[in-house]
C-alpha positions in Angstrom: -145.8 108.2 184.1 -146.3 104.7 184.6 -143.9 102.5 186.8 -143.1 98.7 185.7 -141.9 96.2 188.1 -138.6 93.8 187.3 -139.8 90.8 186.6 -136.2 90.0 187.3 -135.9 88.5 191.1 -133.3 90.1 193.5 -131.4 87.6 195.4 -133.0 88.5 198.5 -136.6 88.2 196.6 -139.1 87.1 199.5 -141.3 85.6 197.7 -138.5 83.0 196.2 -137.0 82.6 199.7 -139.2 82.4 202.0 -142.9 82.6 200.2 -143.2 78.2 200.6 -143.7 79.9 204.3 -146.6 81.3 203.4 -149.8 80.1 204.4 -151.5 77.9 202.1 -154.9 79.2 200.4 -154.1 82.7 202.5 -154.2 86.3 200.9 -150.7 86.9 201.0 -150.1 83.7 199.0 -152.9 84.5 196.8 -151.3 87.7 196.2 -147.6 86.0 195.8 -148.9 83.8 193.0 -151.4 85.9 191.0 -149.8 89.6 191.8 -149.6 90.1 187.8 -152.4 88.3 186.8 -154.5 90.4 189.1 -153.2 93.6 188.1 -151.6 94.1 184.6 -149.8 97.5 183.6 -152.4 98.3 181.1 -155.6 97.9 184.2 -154.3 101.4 185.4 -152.6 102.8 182.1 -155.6 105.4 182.4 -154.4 106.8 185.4 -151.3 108.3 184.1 -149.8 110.7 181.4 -147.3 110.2 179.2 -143.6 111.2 180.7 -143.1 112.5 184.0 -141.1 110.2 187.0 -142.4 107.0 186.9 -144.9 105.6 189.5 -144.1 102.7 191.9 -145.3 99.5 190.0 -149.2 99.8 189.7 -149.1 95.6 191.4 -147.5 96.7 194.3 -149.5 99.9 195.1 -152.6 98.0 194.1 -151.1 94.8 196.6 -150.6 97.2 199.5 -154.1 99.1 198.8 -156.1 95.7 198.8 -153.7 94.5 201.7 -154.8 97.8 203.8 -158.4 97.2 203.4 -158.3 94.1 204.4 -156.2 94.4 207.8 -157.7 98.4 208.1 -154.6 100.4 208.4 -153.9 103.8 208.1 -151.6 104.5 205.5 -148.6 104.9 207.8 -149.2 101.6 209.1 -149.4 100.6 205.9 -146.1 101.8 204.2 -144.6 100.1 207.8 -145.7 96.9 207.4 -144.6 96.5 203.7 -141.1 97.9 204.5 -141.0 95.5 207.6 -143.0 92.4 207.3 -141.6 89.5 205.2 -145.3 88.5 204.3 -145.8 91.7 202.9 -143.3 92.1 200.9 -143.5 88.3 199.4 -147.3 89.4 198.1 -146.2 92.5 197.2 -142.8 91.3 195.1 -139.9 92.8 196.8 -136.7 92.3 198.1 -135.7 91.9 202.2 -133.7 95.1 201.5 -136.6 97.3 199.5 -137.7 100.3 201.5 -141.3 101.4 201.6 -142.7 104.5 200.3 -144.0 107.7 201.4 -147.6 107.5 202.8 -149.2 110.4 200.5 -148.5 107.8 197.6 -151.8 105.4 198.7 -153.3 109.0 199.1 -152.4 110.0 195.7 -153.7 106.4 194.0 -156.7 106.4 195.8 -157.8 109.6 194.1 -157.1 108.8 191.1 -158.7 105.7 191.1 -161.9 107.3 192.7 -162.2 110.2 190.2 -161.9 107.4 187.5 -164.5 105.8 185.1 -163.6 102.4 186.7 -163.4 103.3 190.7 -163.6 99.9 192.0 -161.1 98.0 189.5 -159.0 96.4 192.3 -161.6 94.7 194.1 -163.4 93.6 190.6 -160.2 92.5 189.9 -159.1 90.3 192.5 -163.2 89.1 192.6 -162.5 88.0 189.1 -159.5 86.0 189.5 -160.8 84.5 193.2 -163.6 83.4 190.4 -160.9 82.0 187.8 -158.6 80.1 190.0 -161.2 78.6 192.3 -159.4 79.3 195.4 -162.8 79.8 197.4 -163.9 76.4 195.9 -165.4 74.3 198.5 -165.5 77.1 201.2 -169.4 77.4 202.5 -168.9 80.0 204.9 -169.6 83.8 204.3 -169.0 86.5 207.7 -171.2 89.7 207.2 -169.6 92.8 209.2 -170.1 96.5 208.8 -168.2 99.4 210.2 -168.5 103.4 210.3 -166.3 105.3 208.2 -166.0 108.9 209.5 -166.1 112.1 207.3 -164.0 114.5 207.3 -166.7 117.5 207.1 -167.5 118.9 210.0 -170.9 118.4 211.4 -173.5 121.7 210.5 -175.8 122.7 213.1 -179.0 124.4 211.5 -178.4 128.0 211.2 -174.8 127.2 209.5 -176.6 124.8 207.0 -179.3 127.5 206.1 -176.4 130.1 205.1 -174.9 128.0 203.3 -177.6 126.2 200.9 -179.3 129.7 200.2 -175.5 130.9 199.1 -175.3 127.5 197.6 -178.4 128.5 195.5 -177.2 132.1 194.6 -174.1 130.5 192.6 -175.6 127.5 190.8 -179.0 128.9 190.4 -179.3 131.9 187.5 -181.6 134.7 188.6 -181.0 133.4 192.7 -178.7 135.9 193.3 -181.4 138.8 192.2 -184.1 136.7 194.1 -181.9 137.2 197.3 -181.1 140.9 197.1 -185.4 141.5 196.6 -186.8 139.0 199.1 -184.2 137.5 201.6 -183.1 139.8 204.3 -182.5 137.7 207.3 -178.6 137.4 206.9 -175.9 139.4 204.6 -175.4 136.1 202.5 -173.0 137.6 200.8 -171.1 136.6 203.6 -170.2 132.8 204.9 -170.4 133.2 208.4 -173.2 133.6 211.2 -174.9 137.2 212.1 -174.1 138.5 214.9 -176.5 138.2 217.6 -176.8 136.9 221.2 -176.5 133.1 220.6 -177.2 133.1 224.2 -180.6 134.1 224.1 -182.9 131.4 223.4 -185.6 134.0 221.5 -182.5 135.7 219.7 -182.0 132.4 218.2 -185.6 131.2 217.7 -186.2 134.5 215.8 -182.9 134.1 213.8 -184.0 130.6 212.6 -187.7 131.9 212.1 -186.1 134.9 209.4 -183.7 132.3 207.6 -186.3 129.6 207.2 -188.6 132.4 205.9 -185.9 133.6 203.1 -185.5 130.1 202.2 -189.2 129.5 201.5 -189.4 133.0 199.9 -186.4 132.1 197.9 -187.6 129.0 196.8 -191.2 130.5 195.8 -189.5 133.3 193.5 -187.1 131.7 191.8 -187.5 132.1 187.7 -189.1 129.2 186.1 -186.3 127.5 184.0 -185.1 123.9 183.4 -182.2 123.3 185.6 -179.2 121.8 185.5 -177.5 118.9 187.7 -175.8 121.2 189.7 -178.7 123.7 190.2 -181.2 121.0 191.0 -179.0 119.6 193.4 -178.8 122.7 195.4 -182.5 124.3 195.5 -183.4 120.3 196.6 -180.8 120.5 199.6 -182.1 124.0 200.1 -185.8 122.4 200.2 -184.4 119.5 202.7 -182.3 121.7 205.0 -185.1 124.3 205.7 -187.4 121.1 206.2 -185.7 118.9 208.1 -184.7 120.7 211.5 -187.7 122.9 212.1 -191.6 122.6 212.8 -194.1 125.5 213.2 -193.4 127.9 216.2 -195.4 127.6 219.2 -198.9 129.0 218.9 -198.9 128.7 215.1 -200.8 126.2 212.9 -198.1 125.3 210.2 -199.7 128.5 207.8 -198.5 131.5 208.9 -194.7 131.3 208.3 -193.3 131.4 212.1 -190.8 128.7 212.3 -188.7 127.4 215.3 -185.9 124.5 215.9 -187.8 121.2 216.0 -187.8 119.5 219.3 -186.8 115.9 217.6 -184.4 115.1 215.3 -185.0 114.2 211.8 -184.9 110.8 210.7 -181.7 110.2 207.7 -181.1 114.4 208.8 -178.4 115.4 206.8 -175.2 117.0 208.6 -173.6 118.8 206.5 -173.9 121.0 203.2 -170.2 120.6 202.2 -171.1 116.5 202.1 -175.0 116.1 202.1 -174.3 112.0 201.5 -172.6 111.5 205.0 -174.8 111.0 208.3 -175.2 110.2 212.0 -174.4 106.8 212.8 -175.4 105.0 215.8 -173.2 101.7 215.9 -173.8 101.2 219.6 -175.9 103.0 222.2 -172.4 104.7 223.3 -170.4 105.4 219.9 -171.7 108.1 217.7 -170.2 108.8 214.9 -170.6 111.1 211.4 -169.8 109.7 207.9 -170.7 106.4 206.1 -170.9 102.9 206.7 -169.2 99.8 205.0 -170.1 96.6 204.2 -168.1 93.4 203.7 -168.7 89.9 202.9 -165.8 88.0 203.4 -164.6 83.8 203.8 -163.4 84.0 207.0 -160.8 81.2 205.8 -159.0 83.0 203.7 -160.0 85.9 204.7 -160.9 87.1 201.4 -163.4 90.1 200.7 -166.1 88.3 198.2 -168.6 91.3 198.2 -168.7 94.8 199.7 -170.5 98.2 199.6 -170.6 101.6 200.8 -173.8 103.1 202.0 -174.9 106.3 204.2 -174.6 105.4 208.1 -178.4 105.9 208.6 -181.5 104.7 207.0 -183.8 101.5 206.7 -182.4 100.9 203.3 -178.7 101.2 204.3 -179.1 99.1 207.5 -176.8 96.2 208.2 -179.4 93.1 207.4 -181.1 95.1 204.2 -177.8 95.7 202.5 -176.5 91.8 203.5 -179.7 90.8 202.1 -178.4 92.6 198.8 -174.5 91.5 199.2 -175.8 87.3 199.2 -177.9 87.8 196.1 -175.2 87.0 193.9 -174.1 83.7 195.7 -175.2 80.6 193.8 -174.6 77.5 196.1 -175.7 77.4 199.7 -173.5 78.7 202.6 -173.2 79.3 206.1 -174.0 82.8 207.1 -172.4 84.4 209.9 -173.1 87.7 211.7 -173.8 89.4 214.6 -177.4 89.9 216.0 -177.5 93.1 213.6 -178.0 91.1 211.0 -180.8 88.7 213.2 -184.3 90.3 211.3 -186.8 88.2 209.9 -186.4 89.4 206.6 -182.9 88.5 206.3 -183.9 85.0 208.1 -186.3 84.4 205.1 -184.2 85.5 202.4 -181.5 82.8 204.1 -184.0 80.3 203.9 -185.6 80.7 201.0 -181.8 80.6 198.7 -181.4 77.4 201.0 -178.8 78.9 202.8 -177.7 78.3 206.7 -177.5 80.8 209.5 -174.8 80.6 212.0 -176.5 79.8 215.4 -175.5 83.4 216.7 -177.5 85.0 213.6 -180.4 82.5 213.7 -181.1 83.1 217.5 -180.4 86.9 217.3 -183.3 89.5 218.6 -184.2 90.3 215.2 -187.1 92.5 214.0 -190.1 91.9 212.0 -191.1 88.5 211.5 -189.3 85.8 213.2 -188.5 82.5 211.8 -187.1 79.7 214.1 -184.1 79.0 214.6 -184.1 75.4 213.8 -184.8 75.7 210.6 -181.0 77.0 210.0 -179.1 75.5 212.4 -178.2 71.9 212.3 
């Protein structure tokens, strides 16, 4: 069940005591004043059934969720800093004596928010009010950052992956399960694990990847003809992409005979992992390598207020940090100043900035971009 919060102060309140403290035009002051306005009972009604024990106060999860994002704190950083920080608590509505929450509580919200219709409500939310109230008005300045986001999946090596999109295949695919038992014979698939051979031998391996890539093409080429569901399609293409992407015709062999060994390169956007086939290898720096996704923000570095954002996989042209800020300034009507570091520096971006009549921040403009170059000068006074 819902919670509702008191709209009747304690006398210890934070906000009424000490929230003229608060920084002026600053998130936790936004937060103080607009709290309700920015998220009413009924903007998370859907979330929750009838009877039960009631929630903590949708406004104050919501506060602490945006509040989170925004500083990037685990959640038991989180539930410490709104149980111990005066600022928090002013934005958040509670009292100098109001104790936090347990931790699993962001994790439970989070989930239900992300398996609703309306997964990104908070963030509309507070980007429709920012919009209302006119807090960002007069502020010219816009900081592009990214970060990497791990997954949780563990990463697949090739041989895992195999197993596990051809049994992928043999439960959403009817007929696939037949097709296996006639024409795939490499592994008992029946089963989730690795065969048992000497993973020590180089030519044990190279003839174990040769057999699975084999039943996956055989599999592939039998199946029944038959219009296919979401769930089906999805798995005979990752079955198509995962016997694809790691391996290249064995030595000797011209690409038509069937003999198949591990791919001395790595496949560009390769996908990791069958459980998540979104997340990928990230590359931030030349030293930190990382699995999982990458995030986006546009933010006024002023108030330091989120005005844009998006979530892309961590590898690809299309999901690269000056192609997806290209896409996060499109909806900005005035001309700014665009800071970033020299991962945002390409000539595309440079362009874009200069044809919207927009201004990049010295850094940006001088940055060893790719492509195209356009000179500095013309976006740095």
């Amino acid at each position: 069940m819902q919670g509702r919060a008191d709209p009747q102060r304690e006398i210890l309140d934070v906000e009424s005591v000490a929230g003229h403290l608060l920084p002026a035009g600053g998130v936790f002051a936004f937060l103080a004043g607009h709290r309700r306005e920015l998220f009413p009972e009924a903007m998370f009604a859907d979330l929750f059934k009838p009877g039960g024990r009631p929630s903590i106060p949708a406004e104050q999860v919501a506060s602490v969720i945006l509040l989170q994002t925004l500083h990037g704190l685990s959640d038991a950083e989180a539930v410490e800093a709104v149980t111990f920080d005066l600022r928090w608590k002013a934005a958040c509505g509670l009292a100098v004596t109001d104790s936090g929450f347990h931790p699993t509580t962001l994790t439970v919200w989070r989930a239900r928010l992300r398996r609703s219709a309306r997964p990104n409500r908070i963030f509309d939310a507070v980007r429709a009010v920012v919009a209302a109230t006119g807090v960002l008005a007069g502020k010219t300045r816009r900081a592009l950052d990214s970060t990497v986001l791990d997954d949780a999946v563990a990463t697949q090596d090739t041989v895992t992956q195999l197993i596990a999109a051809i049994r992928r295949v043999a439960r959403e695919v009817p007929g696939a399960a037949a097709v296996i038992a006639e024409q795939c014979c490499a592994h008992d698939y029946a089963q989730p694990g690795k065969p048992g051979i000497a993973w020590d031998d180089p030519q044990a391996r190279e003839r174990l990847v040769d057999a699975l890539v084999s039943d996956a093409h055989r599999l592939l080429g039998h199946l029944p003809e038959q219009e296919l569901g979401p769930k089906a399609a999805e798995a005979v293409g990752l079955l198509a992409l995962v016997a694809g992407q790691d391996v290249e015709p064995a030595e000797g062999s011209d690409g038509t005979d069937g003999r198949w060994r591990i791919a001395r390169k790595v496949a560009p956007e390769r996908v990791i992992s069958t459980v998540d086939p979104e997340a990928r290898h990230a590359h931030k720096t030349r030293a930190r390598h990382q699995d999982g996704y990458k995030a986006h923000v546009k933010v006024e570095p002023d108030t330091g207020l989120i005005t844009g954002c998006a979530l892309t996989p961590a590898a690809g042209p299309a999901h690269s940090d000056a192609a997806v800020g290209i896409e996060l300034l499109a909806d900005e009507p005035d001309p700014l100043q665009v800071l970033g570091d020299a991962a945002y520096g390409t000539g595309e971006l440079l362009d874009t900035l200069q044809q919207a009549g927009h201004t990049a921040h010295q850094a940006l403009a001088a940055a060893p971009g790719r492509g195209r170059r356009v000179h500095p000068r013309r976006f740095h006074r």
